[in-house]
Each structure stands twice: as C-alpha cells, then as structure tokens.
C-alpha positions in Angstrom: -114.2 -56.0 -90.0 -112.0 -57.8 -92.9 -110.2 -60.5 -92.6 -107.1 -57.8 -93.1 -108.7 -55.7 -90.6 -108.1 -57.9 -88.3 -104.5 -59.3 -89.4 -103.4 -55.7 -89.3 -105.3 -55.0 -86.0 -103.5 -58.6 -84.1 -100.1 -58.0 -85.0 -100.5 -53.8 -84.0 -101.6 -55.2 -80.8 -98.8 -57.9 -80.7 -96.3 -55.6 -81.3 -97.3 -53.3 -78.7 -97.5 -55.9 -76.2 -94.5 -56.5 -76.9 -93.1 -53.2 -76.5 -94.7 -53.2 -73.2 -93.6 -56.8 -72.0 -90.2 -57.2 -73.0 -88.2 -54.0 -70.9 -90.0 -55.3 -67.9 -88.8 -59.2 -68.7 -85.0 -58.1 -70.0 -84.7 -56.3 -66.6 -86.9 -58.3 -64.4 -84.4 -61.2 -66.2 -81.3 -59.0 -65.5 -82.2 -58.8 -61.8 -83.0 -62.3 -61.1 -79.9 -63.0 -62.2 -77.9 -60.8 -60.3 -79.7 -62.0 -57.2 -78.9 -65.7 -57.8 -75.3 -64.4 -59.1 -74.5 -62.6 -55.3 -76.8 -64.4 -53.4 -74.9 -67.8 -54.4 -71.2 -66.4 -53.4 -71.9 -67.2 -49.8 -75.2 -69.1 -50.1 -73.7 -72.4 -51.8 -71.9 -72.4 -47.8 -74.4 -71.7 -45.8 -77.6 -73.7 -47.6 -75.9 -77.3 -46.9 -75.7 -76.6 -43.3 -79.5 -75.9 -43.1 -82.5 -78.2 -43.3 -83.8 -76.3 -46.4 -82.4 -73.7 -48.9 -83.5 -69.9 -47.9 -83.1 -67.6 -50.9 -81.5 -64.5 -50.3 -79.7 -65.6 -47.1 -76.4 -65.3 -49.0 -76.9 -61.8 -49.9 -77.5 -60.7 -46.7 -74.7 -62.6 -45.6 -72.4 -60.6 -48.1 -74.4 -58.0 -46.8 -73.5 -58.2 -43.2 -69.9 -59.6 -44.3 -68.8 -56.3 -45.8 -70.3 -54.0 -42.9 -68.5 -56.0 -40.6 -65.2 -55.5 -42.5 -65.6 -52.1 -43.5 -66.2 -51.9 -39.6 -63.1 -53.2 -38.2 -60.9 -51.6 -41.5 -61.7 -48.3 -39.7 -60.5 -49.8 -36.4 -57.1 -49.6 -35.5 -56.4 -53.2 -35.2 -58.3 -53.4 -38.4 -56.4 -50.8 -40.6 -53.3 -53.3 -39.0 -54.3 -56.3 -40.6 -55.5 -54.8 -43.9 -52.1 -53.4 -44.5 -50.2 -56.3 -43.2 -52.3 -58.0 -46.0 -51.4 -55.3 -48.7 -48.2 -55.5 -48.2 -47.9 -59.3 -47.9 -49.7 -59.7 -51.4 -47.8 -56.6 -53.0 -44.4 -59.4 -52.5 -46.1 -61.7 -54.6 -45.6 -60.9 -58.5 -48.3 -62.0 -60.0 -50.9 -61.3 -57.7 -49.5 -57.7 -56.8 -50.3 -56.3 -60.5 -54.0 -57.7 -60.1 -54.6 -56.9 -56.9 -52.8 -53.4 -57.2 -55.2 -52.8 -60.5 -58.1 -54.0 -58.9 -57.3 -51.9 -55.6 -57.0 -48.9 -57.4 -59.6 -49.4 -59.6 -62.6 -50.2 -57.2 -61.0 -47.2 -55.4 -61.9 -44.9 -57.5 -65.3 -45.8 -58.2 -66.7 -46.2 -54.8 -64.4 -44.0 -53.0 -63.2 -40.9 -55.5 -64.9 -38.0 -55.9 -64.5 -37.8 -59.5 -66.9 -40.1 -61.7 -64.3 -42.9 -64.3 -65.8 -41.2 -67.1 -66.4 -37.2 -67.4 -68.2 -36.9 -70.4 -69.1 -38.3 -73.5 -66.9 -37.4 -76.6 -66.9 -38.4 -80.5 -62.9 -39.5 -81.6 -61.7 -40.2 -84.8 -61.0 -44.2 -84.7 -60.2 -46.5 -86.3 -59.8 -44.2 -89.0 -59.5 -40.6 -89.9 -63.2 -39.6 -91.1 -64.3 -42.2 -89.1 -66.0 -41.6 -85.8 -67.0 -43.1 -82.4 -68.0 -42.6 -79.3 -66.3 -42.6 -76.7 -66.2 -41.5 -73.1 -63.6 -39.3 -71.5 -61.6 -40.9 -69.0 -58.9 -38.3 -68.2 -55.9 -36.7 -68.9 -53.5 -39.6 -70.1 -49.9 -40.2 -68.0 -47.5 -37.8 -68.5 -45.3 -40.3 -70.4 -47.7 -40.4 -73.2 -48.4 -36.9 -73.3 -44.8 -36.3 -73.7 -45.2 -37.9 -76.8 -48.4 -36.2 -77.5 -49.1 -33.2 -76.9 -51.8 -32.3 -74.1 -53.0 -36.2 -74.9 -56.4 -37.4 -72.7 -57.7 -41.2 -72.6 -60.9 -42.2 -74.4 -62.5 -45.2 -73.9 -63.9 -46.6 -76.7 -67.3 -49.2 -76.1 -68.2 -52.0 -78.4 -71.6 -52.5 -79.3 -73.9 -53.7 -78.2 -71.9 -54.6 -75.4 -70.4 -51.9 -74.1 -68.0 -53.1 -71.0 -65.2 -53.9 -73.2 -64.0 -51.8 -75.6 -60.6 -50.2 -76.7 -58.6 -47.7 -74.7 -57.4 -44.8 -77.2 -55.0 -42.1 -76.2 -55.3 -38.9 -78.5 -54.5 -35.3 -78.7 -57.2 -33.3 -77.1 -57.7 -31.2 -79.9 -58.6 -34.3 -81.9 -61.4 -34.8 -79.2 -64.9 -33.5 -80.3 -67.4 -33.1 -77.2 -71.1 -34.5 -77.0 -74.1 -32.7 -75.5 -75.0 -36.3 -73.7 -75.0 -38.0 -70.8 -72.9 -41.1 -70.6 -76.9 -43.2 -69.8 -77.8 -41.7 -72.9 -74.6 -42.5 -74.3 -75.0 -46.3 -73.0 -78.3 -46.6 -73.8 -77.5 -45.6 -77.7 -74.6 -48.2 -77.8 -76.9 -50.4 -76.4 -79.5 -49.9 -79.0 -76.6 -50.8 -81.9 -78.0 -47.0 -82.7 -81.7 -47.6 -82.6 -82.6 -45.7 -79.9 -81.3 -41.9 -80.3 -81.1 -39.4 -77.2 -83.0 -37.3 -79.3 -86.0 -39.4 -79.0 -85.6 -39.8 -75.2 -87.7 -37.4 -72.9 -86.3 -33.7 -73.0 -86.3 -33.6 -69.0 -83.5 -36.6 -69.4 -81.4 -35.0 -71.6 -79.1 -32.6 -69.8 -76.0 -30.7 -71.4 -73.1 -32.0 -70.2 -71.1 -28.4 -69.8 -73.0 -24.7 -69.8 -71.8 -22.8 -73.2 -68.7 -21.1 -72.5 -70.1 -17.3 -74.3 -72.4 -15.0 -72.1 -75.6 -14.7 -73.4 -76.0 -11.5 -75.3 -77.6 -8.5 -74.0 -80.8 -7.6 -73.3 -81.7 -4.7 -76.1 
C-alpha cells in the first residue's frame, strides 16, 4: 500500500472515530455536568458536615426534598402554608411578576396536559420572503388578536442555541405548517442545518397531523 493509501486510509478511520466518539463524549459531557450542576444545590451543605465528600448525595437529597414537599402540598396543613406563601410573595412587587411567571410557567410544563409547543411551523421573519422555523405556542391573548386577526404565537429559536429565541405574534394564515417533530425540529437547529429530518431514520419521523382529505376510493 502507498504512502497515499495509507494517508487516505488514517484520516477515513480518524474521521469515523470521530463520528463514533464525539455524540457519546458531547452527551456523556452534558450529563456529567448536569449531575455536578443538581447534585451541588444541596451538596455544597451537606459535604462540609461529613468526614468526606459523597457524590450524588445532594441529588438524592433534592430528590427526597421535593417528595417530601410535594407530600405535605397535598396535605391540608400543606396546601395552608403554600398559599399563605403565594399570597405573601404576590404583595411583594417585584418578586410577584417572577414568581407569578415562573409559577405559571413550570405549571404548565409539568402539570398541563397540553405540550408548550404544538407543532413545528415555518413564519415569515424577519422579513417577508424570508423564513424560519418556528414552533407553535398557541393562540395569542385576545388583546392581540383584536389587533390581528385570528393571531397565534410562534416562537422563534436561535441557532445553534435554541432556548432563546424571539417571540412573534402573527396572523394564522401567515403560518405555514411542518410535517416534523419539534426533536427533529431541535435537532436541525441544533445542526446550524447540517443535519436534515430527512436523513434521520424513517421510523422517527412522524407527521405531525393526518391529511385532512379521505383517501380516495377503492376502484
């Protein structure tokens, strides 16, 4: 074999080591930090009062700290003093907007039915003849759609980092609807557009409504 041969024949190799390696360090990386990032909220506490540190003890603190909440918030005494607490920070100005945003917000993720975002959607921003992708929130508040007609809320994701982004109210005609799934949808904003749900596995890509026509006939 060449010299060539071989050059060509290393970096092939490389690469696909590469490709094999580097999802499994991203999320093994991901995951050790969210460990260290919950398991330190109560573990920086507890570790000083021991003779050694014990990794994960915070997390199952946290753990155990919000069963044993959620447990006496369903008790009557409990449901007492978490409304006493509502109501004592919903006098405070500042802290009622956050808290009230934050309250309803973690409300409806854990606790709705509905999902934030119902499906993935392309809307014309910033520009006409410009589009991108966006994810349907809703209907918008009525004081908006009184001054547009049947208006909806889009959330618009930056890339490649997709939890912020730009909240855009528009007309729901102006709305155009994608056959993806907002993973797929986060995935390709992600990818900066590298990574196309076309090119994922068929079982994963699932319509996100069934056509609205009745098949035709058989003859």
């Amino acid at each position: 074999m060449s010299g060539a041969s071989l050059r060509r024949a290393f970096r092939r190799h490389l690469l696909a080591g590469l490709v094999v390696i580097a999802p499994i360090g991203i999320t093994a990386a991901v995951l050790w930090w969210l460990f260290q990032t919950v398991d330190g909220i109560l573990g920086r506490m507890l570790n000083p009062y021991l003779p050694y540190p014990i990794p994960g003890l915070g997390l199952v603190a946290l753990v155990l700290l919000l069963v044993i909440v959620g447990w006496a918030a369903e008790r009557t005494i409990g449901s007492r003093i978490v409304a006493l607490w509502h109501g004592w920070l919903e006098r405070i100005p500042l802290a009622r907007r956050i808290y009230s945003a934050s309250h309803r917000i973690v409300g409806t993720i854990f606790r709705g039915q509905t999902r934030p975002f119902t499906s993935v959607v392309l809307v014309e921003y910033p520009a006409d003849g410009r589009y991108a992708i966006g994810f349907l929130a809703g209907d918008a508040p009525e004081t908006m759609r009184a001054q547009v007609p049947d208006a909806v809320s889009v959330f618009v994701p930056t890339t490649p980092n997709p939890t912020s982004g730009w909240l855009v109210i528009v007309s729901r005609d102006r709305v155009k609807p994608l056959a993806m799934t907002v993973d797929e949808a986060f995935t390709y904003i992600l990818s900066a557009g590298s990574v196309r749900p076309d090119t994922l596995p068929r079982a994963a890509r699932i319509p996100l409504a069934a056509p609205t026509t009745a098949p035709p006939p058989p003859p």
